[in-house]
C-alpha positions in Angstrom: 88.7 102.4 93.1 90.2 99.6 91.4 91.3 96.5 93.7 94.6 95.4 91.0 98.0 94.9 90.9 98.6 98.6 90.9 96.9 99.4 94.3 98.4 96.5 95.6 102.1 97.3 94.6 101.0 100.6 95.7 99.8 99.4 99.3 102.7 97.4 99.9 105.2 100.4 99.5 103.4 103.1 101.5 103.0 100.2 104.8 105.3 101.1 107.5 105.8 97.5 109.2 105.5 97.6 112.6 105.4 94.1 113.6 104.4 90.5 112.3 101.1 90.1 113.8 100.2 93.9 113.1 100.7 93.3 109.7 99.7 90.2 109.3 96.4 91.4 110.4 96.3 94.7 108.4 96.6 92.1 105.3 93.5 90.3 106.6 91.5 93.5 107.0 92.8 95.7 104.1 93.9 93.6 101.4 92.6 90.2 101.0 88.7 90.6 101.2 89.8 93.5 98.0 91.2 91.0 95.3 89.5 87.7 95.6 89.3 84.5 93.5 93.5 84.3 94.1 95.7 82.3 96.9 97.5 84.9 99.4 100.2 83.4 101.5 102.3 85.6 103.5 104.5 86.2 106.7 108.5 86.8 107.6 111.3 86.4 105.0 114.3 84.8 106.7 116.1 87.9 105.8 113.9 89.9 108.4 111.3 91.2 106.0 107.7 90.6 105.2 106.0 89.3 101.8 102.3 88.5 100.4 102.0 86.5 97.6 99.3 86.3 95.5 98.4 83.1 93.0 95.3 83.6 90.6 94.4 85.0 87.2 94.4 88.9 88.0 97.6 88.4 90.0 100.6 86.0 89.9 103.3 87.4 91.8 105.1 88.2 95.3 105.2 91.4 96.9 108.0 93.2 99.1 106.8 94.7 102.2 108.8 97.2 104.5 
């Protein structure tokens, strides 16, 4: 299976957020250790949603999780 921008976007729309901390840790354990070399930041929107970003040469862009 390829670890890109594709299974990302993908992941990111199937995730049913429960909670900050929940998903902050699914991140950790199911997304960041699969596309490496790039800078992940990610948490609460002020609008009561949750992002990840990702900063490197596969990946440049911010993703929209609900």
């Amino acid at each position: 299976m390829a670890y890109d921008r594709a299974w990302l976007e993908q992941w990111c729309s199937e995730y049913n957020f429960i909670d900050n901390g929940t998903t902050s840790n699914d991140i950790f354990k199911q997304v960041i250790g699969r596309i490496p070399d790039h800078k992940t930041t990610f948490g609460p929107t002020e609008e009561g949603g949750y992002y990840i970003k990702f900063e490197g040469s596969d990946i440049d862009e911010t993703f929209e999780i609900s």
